[in-house]
PDB file with SEQRES, HELIX, SHEET and CRYST1 records, atoms N, CA, C and O in Angstrom:
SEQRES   1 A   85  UNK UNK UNK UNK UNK UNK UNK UNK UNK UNK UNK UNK UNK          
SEQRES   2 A   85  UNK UNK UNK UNK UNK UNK UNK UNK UNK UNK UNK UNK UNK          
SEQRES   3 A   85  UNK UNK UNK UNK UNK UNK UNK UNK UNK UNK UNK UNK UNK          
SEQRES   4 A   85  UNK UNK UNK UNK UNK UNK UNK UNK UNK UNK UNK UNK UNK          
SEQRES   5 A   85  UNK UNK UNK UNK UNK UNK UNK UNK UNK UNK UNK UNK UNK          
SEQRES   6 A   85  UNK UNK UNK UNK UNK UNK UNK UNK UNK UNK UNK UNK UNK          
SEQRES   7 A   85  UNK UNK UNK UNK UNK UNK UNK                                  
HELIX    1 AA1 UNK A    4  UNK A   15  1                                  12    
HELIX    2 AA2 UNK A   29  UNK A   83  1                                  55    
CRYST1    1.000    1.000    1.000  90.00  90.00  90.00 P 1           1          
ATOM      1  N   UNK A   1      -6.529   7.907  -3.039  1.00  0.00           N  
ATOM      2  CA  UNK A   1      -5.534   7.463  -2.078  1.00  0.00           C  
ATOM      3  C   UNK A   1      -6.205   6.495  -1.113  1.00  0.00           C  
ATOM      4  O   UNK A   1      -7.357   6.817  -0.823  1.00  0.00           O  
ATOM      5  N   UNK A   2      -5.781   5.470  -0.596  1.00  0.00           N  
ATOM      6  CA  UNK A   2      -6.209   4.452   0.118  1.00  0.00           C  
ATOM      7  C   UNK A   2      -5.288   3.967   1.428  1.00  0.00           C  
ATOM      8  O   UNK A   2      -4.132   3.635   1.165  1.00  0.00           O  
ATOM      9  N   UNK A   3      -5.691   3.908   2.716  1.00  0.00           N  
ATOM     10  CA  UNK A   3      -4.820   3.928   3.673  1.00  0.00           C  
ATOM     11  C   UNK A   3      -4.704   2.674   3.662  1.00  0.00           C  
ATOM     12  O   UNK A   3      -5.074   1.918   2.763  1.00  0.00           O  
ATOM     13  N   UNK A   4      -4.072   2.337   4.880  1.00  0.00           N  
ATOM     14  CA  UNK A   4      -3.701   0.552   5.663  1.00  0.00           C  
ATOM     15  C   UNK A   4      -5.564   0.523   6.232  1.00  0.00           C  
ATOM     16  O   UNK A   4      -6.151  -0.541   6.042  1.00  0.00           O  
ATOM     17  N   UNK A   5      -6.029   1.205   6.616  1.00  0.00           N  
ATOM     18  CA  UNK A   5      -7.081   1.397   7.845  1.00  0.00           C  
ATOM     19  C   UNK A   5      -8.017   0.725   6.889  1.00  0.00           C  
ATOM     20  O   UNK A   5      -8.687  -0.242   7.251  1.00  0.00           O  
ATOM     21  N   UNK A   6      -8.091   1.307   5.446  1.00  0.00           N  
ATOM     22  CA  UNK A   6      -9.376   1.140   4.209  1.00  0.00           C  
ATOM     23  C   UNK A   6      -8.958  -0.068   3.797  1.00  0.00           C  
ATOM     24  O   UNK A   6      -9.845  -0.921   3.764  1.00  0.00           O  
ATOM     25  N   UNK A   7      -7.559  -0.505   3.376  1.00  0.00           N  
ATOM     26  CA  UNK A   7      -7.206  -1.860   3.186  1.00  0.00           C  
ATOM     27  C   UNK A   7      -7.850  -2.435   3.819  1.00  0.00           C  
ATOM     28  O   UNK A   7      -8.831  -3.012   3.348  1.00  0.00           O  
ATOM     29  N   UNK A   8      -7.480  -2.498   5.340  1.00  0.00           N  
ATOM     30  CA  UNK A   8      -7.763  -3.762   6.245  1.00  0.00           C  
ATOM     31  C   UNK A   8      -9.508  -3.712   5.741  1.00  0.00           C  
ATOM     32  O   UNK A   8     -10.062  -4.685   5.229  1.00  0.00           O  
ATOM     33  N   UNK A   9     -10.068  -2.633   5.957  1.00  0.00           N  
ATOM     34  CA  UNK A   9     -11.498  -2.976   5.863  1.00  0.00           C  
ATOM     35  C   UNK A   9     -11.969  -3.864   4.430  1.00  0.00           C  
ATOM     36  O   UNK A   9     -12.787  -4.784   4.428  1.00  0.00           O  
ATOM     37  N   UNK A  10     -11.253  -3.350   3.270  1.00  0.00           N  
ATOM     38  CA  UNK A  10     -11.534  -4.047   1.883  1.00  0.00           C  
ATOM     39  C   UNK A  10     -11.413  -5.285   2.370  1.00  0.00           C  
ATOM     40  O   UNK A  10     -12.453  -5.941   2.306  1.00  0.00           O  
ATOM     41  N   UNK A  11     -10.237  -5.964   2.963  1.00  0.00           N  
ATOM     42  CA  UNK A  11     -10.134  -6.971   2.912  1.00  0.00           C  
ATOM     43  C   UNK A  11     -11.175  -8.178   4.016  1.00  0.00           C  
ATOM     44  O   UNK A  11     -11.490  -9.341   3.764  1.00  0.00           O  
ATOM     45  N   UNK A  12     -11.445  -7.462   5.057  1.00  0.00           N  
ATOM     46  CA  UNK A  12     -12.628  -8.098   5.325  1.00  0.00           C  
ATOM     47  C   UNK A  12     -14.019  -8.154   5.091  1.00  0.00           C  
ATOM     48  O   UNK A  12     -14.759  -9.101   5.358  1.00  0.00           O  
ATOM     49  N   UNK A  13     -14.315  -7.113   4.592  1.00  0.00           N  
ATOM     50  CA  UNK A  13     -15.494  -7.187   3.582  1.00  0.00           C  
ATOM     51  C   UNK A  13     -15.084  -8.328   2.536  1.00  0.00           C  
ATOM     52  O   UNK A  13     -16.101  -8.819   2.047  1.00  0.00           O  
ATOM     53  N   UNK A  14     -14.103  -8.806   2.127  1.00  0.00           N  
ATOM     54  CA  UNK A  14     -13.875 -10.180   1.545  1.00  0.00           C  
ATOM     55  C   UNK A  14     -14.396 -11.049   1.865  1.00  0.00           C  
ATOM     56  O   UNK A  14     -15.100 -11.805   1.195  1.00  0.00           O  
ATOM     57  N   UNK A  15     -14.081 -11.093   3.170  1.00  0.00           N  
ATOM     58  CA  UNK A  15     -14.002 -12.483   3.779  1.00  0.00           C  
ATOM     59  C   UNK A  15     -15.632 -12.788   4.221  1.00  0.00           C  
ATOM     60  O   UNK A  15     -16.103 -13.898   3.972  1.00  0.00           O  
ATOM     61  N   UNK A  16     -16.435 -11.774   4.868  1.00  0.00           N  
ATOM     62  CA  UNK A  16     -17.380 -11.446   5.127  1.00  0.00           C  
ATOM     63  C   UNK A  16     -18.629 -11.885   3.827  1.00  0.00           C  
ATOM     64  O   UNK A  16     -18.382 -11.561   2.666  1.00  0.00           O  
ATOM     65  N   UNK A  17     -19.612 -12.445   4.080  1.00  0.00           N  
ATOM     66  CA  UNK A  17     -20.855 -12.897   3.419  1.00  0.00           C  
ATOM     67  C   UNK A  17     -21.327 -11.740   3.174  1.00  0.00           C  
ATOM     68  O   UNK A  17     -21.223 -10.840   4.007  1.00  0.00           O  
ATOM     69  N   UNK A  18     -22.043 -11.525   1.760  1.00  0.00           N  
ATOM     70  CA  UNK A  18     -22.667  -9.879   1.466  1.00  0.00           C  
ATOM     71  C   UNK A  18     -23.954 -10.381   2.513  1.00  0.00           C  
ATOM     72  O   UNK A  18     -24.059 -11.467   3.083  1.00  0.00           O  
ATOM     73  N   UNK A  19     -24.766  -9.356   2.552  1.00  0.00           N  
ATOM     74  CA  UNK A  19     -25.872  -9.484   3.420  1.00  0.00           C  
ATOM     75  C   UNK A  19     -27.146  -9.646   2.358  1.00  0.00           C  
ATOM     76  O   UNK A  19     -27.138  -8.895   1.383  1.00  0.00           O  
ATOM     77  N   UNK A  20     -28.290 -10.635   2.512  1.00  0.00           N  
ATOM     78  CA  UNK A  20     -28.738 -11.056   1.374  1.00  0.00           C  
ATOM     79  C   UNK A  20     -30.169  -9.604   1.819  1.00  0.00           C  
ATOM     80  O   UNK A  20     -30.585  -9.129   2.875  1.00  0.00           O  
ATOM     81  N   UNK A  21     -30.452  -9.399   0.484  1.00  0.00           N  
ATOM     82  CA  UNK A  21     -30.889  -8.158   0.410  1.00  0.00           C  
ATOM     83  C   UNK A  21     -32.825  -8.597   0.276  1.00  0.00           C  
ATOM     84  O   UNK A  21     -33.234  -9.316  -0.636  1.00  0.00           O  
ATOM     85  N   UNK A  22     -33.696  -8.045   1.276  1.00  0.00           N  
ATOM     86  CA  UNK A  22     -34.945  -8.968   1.163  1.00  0.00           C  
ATOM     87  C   UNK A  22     -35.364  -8.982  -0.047  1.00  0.00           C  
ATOM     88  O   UNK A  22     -36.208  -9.844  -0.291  1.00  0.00           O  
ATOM     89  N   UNK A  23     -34.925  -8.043  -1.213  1.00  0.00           N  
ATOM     90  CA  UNK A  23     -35.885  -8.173  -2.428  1.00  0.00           C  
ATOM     91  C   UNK A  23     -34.489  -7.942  -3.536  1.00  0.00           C  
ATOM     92  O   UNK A  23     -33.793  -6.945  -3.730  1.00  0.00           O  
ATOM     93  N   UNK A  24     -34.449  -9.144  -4.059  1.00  0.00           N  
ATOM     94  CA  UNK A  24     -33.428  -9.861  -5.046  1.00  0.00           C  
ATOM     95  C   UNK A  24     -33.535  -9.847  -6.449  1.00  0.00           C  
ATOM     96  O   UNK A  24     -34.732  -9.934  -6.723  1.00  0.00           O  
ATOM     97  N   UNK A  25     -32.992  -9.793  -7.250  1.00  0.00           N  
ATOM     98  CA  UNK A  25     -33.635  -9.728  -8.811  1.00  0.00           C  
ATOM     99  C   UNK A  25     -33.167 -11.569  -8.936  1.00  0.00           C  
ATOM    100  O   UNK A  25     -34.139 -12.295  -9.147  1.00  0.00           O  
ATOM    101  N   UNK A  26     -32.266 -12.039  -8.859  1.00  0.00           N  
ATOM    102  CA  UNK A  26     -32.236 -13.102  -8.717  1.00  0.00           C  
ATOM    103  C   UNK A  26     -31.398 -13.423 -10.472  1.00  0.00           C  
ATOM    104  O   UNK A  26     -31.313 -12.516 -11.300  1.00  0.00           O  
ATOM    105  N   UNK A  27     -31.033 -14.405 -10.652  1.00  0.00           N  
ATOM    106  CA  UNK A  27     -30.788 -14.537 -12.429  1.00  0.00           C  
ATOM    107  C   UNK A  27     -29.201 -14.479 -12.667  1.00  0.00           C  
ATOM    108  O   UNK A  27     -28.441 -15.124 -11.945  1.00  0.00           O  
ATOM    109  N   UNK A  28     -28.722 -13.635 -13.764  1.00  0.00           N  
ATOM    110  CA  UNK A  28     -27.881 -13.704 -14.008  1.00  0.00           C  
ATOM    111  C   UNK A  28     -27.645 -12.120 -13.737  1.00  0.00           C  
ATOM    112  O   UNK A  28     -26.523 -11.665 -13.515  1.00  0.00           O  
ATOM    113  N   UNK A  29     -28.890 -11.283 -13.780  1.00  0.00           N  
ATOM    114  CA  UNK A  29     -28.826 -10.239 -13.420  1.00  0.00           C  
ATOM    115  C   UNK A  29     -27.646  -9.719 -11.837  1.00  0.00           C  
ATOM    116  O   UNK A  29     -26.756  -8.929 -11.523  1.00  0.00           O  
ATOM    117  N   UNK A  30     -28.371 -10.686 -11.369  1.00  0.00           N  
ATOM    118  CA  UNK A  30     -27.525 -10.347  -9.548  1.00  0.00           C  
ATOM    119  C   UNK A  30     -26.461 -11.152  -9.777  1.00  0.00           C  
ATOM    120  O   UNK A  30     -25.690 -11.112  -8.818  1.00  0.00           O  
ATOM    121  N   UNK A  31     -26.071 -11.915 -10.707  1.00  0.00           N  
ATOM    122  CA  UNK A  31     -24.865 -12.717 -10.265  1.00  0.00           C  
ATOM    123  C   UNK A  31     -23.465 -11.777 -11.005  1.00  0.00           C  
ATOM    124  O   UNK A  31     -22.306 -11.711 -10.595  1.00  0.00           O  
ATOM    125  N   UNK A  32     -24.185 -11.032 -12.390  1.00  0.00           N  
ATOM    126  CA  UNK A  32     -23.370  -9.677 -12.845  1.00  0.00           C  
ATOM    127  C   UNK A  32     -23.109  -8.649 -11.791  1.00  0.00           C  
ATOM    128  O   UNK A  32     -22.004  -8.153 -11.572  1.00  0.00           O  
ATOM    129  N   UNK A  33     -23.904  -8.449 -11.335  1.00  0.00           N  
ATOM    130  CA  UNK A  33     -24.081  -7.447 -10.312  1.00  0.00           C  
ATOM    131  C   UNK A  33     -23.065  -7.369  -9.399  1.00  0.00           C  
ATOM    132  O   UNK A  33     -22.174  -6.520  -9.400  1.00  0.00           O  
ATOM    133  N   UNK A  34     -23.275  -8.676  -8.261  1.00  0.00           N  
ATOM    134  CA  UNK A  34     -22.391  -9.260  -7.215  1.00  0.00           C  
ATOM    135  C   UNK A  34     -20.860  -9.287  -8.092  1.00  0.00           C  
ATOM    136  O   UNK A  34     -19.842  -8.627  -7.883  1.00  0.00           O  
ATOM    137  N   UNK A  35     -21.033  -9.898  -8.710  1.00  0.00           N  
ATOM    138  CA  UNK A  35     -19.346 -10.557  -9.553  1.00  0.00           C  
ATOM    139  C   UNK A  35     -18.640  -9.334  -9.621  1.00  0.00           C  
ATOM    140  O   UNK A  35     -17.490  -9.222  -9.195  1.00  0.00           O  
ATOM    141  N   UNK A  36     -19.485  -8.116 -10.305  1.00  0.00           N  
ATOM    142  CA  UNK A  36     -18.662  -6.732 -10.603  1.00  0.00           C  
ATOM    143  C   UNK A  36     -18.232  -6.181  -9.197  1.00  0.00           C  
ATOM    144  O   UNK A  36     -17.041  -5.988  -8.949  1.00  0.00           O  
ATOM    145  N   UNK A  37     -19.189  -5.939  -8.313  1.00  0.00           N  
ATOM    146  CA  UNK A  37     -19.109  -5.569  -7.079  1.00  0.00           C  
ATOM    147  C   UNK A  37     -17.267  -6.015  -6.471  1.00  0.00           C  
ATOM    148  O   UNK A  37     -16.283  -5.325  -6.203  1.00  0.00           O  
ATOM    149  N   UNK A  38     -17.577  -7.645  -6.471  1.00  0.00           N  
ATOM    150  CA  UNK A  38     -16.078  -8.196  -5.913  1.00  0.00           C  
ATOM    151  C   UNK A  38     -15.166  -7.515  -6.543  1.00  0.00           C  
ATOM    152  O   UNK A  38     -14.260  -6.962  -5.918  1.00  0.00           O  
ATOM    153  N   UNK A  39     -15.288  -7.439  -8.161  1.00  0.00           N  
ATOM    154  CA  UNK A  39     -14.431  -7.246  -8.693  1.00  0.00           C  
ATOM    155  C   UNK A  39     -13.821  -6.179  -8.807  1.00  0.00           C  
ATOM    156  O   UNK A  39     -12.678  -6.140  -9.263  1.00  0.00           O  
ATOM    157  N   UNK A  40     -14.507  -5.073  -8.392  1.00  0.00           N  
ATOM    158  CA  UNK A  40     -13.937  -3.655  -8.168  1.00  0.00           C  
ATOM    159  C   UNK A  40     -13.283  -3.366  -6.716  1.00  0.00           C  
ATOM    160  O   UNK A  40     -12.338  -2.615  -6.479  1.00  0.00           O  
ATOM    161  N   UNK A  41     -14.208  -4.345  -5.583  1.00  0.00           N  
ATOM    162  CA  UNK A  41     -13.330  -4.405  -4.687  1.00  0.00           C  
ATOM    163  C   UNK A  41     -11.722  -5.304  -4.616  1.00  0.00           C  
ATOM    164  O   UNK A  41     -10.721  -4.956  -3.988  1.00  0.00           O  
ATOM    165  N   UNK A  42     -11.858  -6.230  -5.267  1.00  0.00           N  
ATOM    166  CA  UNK A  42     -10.591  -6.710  -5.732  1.00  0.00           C  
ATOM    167  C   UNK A  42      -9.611  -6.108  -6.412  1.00  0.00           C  
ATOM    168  O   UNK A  42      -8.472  -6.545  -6.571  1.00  0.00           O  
ATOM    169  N   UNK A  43     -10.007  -5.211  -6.771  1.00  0.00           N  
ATOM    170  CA  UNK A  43      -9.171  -4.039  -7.760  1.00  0.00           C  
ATOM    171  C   UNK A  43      -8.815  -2.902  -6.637  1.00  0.00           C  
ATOM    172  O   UNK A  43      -7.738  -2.331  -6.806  1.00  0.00           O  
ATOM    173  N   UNK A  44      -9.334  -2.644  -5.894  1.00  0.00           N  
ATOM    174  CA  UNK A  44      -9.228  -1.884  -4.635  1.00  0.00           C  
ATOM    175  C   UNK A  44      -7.952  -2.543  -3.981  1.00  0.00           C  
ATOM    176  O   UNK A  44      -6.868  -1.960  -3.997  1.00  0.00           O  
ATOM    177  N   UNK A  45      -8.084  -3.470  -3.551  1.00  0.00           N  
ATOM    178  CA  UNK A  45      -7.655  -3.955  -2.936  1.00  0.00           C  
ATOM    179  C   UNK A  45      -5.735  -4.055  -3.601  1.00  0.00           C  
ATOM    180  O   UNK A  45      -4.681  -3.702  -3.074  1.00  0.00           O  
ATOM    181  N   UNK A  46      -5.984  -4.570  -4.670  1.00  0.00           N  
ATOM    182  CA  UNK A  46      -4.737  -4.479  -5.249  1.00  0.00           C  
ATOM    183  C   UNK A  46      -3.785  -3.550  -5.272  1.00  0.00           C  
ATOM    184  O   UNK A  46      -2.645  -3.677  -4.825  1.00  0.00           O  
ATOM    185  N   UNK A  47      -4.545  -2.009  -6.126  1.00  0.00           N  
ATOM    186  CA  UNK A  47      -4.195  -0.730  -5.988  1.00  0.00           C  
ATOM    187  C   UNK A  47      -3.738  -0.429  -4.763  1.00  0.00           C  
ATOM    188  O   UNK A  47      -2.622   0.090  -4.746  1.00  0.00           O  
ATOM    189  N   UNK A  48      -4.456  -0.661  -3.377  1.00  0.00           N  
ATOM    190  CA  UNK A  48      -4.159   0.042  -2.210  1.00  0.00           C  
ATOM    191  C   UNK A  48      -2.478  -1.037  -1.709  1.00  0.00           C  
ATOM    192  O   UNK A  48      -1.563  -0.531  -1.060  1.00  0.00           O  
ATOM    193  N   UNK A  49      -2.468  -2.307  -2.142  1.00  0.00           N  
ATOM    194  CA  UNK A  49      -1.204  -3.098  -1.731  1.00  0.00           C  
ATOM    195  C   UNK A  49      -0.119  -2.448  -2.642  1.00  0.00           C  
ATOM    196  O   UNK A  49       0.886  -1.899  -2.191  1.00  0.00           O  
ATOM    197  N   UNK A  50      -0.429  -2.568  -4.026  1.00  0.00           N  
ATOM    198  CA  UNK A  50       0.854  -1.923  -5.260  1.00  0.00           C  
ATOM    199  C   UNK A  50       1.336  -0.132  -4.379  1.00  0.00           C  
ATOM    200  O   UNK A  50       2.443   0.305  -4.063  1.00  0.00           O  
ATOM    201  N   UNK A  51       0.356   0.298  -4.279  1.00  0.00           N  
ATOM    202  CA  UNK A  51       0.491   1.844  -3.385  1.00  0.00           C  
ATOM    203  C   UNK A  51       1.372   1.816  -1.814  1.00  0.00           C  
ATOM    204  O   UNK A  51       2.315   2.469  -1.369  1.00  0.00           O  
ATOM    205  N   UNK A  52       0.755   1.014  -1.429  1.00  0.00           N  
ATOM    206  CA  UNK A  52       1.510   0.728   0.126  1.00  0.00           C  
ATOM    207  C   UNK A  52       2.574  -0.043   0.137  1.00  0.00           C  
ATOM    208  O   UNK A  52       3.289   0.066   1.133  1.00  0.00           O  
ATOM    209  N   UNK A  53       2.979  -0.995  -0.899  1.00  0.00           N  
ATOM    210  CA  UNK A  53       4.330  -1.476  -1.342  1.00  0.00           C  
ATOM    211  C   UNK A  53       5.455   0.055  -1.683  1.00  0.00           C  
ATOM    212  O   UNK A  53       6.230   0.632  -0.920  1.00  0.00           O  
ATOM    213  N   UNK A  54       5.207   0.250  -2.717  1.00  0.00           N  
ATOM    214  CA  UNK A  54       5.631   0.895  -3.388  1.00  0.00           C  
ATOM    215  C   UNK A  54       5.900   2.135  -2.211  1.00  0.00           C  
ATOM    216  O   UNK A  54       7.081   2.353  -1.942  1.00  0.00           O  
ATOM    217  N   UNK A  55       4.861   2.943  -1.510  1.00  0.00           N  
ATOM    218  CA  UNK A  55       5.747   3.942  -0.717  1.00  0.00           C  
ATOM    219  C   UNK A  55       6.579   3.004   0.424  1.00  0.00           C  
ATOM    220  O   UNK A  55       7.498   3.635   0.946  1.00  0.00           O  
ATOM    221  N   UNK A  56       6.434   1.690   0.879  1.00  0.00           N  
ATOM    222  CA  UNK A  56       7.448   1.457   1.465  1.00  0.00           C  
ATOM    223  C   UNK A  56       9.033   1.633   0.958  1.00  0.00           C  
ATOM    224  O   UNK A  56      10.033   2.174   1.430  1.00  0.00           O  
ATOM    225  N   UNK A  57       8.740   0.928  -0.184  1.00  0.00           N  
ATOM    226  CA  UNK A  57       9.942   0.987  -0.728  1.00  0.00           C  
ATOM    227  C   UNK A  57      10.668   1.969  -1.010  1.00  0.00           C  
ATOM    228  O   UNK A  57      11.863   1.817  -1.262  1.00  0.00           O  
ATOM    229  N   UNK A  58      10.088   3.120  -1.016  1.00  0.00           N  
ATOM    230  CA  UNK A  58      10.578   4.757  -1.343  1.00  0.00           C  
ATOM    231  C   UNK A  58      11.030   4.886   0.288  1.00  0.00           C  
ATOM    232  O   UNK A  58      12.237   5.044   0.471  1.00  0.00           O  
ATOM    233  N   UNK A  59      10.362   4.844   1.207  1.00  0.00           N  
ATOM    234  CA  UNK A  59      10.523   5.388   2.487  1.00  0.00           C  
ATOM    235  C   UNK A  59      11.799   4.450   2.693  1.00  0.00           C  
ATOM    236  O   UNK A  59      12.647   5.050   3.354  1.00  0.00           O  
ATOM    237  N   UNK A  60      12.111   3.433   2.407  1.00  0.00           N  
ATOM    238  CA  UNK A  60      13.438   2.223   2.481  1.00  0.00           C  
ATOM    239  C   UNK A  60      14.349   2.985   1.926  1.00  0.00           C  
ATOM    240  O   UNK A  60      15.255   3.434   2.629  1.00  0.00           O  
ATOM    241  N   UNK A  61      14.286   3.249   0.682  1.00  0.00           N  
ATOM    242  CA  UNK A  61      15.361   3.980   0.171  1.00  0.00           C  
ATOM    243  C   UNK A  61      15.781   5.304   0.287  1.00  0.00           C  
ATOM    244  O   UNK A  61      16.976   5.569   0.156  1.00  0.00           O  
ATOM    245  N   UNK A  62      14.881   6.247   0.535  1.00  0.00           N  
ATOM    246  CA  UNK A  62      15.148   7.460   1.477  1.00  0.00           C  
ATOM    247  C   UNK A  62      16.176   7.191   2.514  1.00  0.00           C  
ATOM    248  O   UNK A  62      17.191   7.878   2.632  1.00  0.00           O  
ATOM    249  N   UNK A  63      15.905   6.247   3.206  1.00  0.00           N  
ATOM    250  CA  UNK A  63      16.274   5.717   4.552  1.00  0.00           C  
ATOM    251  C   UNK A  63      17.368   6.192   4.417  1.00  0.00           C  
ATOM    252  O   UNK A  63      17.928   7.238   4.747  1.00  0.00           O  
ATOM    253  N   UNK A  64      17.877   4.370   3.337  1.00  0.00           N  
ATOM    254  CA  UNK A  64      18.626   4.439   2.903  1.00  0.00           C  
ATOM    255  C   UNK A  64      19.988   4.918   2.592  1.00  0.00           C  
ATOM    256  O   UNK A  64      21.086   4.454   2.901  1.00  0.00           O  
ATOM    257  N   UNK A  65      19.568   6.225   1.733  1.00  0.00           N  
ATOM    258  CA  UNK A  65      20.532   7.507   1.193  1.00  0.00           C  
ATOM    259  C   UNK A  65      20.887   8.089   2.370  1.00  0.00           C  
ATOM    260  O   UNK A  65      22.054   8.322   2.687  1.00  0.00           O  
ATOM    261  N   UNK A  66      19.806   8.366   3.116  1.00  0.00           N  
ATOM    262  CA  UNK A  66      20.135   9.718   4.063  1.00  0.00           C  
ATOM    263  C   UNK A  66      21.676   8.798   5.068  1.00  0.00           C  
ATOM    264  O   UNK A  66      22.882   8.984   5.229  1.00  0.00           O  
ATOM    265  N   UNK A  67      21.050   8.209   5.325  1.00  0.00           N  
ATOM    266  CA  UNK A  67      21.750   7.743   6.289  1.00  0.00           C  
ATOM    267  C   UNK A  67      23.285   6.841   5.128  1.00  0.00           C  
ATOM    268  O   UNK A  67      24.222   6.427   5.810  1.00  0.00           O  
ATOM    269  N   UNK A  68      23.366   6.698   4.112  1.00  0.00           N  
ATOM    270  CA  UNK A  68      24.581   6.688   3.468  1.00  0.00           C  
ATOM    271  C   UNK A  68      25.258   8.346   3.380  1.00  0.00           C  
ATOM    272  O   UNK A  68      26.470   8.561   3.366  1.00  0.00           O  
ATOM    273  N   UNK A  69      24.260   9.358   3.329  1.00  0.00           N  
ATOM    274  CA  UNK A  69      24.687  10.572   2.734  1.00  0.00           C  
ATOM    275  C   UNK A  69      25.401  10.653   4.338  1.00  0.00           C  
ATOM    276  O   UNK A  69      26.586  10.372   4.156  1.00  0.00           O  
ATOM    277  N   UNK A  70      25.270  10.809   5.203  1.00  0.00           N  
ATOM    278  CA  UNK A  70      25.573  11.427   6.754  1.00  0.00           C  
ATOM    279  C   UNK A  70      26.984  10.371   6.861  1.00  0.00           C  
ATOM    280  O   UNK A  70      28.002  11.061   6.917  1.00  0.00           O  
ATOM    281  N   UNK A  71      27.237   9.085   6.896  1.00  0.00           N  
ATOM    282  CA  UNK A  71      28.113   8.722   6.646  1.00  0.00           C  
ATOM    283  C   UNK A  71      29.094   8.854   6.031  1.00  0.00           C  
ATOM    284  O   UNK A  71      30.190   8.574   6.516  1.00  0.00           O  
ATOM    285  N   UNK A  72      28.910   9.409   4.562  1.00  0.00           N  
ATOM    286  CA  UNK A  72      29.627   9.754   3.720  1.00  0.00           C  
ATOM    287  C   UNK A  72      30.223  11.528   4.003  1.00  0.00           C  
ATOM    288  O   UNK A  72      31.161  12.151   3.505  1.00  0.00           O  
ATOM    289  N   UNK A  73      29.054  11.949   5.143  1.00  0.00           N  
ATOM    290  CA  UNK A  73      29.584  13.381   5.464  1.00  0.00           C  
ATOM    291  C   UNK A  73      30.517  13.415   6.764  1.00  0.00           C  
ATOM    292  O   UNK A  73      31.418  14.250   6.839  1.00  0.00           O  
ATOM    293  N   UNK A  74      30.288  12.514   7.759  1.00  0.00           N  
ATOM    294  CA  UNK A  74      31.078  12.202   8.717  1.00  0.00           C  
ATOM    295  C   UNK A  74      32.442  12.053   8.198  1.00  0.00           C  
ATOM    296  O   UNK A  74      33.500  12.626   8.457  1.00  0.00           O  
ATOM    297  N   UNK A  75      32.137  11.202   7.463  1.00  0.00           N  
ATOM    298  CA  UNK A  75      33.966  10.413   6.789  1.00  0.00           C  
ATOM    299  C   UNK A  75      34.519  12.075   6.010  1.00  0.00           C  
ATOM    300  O   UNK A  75      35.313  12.652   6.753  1.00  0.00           O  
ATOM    301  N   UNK A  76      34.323  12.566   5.174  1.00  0.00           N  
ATOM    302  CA  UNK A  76      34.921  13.416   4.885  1.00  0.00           C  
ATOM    303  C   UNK A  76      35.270  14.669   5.599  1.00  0.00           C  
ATOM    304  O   UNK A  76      36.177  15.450   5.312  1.00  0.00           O  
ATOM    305  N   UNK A  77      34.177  14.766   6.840  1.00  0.00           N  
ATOM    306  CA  UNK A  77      34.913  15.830   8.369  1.00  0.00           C  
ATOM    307  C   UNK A  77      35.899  15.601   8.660  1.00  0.00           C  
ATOM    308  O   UNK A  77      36.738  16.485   8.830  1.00  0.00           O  
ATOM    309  N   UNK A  78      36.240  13.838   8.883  1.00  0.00           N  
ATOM    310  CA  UNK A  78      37.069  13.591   9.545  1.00  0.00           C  
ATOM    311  C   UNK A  78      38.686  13.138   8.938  1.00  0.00           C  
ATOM    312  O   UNK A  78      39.807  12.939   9.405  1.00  0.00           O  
ATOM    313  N   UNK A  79      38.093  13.124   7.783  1.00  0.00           N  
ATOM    314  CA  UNK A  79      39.671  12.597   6.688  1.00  0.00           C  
ATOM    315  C   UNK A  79      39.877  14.556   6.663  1.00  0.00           C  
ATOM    316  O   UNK A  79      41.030  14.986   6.672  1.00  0.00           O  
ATOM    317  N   UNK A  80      38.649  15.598   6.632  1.00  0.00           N  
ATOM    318  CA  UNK A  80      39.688  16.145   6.434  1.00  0.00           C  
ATOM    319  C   UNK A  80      40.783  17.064   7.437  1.00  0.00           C  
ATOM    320  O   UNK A  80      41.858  17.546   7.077  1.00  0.00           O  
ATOM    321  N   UNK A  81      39.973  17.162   9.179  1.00  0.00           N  
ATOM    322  CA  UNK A  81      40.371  17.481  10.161  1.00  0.00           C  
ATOM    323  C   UNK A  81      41.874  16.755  10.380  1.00  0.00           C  
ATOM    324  O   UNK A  81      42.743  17.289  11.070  1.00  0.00           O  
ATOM    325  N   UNK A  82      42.085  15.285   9.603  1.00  0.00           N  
ATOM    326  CA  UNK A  82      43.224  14.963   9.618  1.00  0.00           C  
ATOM    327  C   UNK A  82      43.950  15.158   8.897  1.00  0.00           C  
ATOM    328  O   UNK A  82      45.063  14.669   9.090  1.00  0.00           O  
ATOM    329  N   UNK A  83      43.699  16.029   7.599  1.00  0.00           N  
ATOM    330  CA  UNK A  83      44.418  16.715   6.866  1.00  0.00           C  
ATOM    331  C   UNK A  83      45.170  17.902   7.077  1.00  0.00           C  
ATOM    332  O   UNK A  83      46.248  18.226   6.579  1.00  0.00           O  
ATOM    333  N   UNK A  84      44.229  18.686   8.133  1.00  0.00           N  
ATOM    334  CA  UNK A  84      45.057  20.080   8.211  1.00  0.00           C  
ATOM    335  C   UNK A  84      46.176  19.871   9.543  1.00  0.00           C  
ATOM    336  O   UNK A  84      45.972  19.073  10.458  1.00  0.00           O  
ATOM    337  N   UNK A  85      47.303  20.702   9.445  1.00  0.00           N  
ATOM    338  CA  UNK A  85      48.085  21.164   9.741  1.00  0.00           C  
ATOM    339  C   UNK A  85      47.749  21.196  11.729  1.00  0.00           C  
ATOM    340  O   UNK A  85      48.564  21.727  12.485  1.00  0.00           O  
TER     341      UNK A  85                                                      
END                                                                             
């Protein structure tokens, strides 16, 4: 599970320069290395937006219902208080 709080941080660790490390392998070795690194944080990053989309959209449509359902319960109190006698 991944919050807004861990997002925001993934995403500036983006933006942010890695910190160059005093003893480097250097090659293609570190450039695999680094590349995977992004790339799992980029995958992070995705997951935690598709996740935080997605319960918005549930919490929207919850909303939603409830507040169609209470409407729909109001209206039938009142059609039927004007029904009786």
């Amino acid at each position: 599970m991944i919050t807004k709080t861990m997002l925001d941080q993934l995403r500036a660790e983006r933006m942010r320069k890695n910190a160059q490390l005093e003893y480097t392998i250097g090659g293609p070795v570190q450039t695999r290395v680094v590349s995977t690194l992004e790339a799992v944080r980029e995958r992070k990053i995705m997951q935690g937006e598709r996740t935080l989309q997605g319960a918005l959209q549930k919490m929207r449509y919850e909303q939603s219902f409830s507040s169609h359902e209470g409407l729909v319960k109001a209206h039938f109190n009142h059609t039927k208080k004007e029904l009786e006698p």
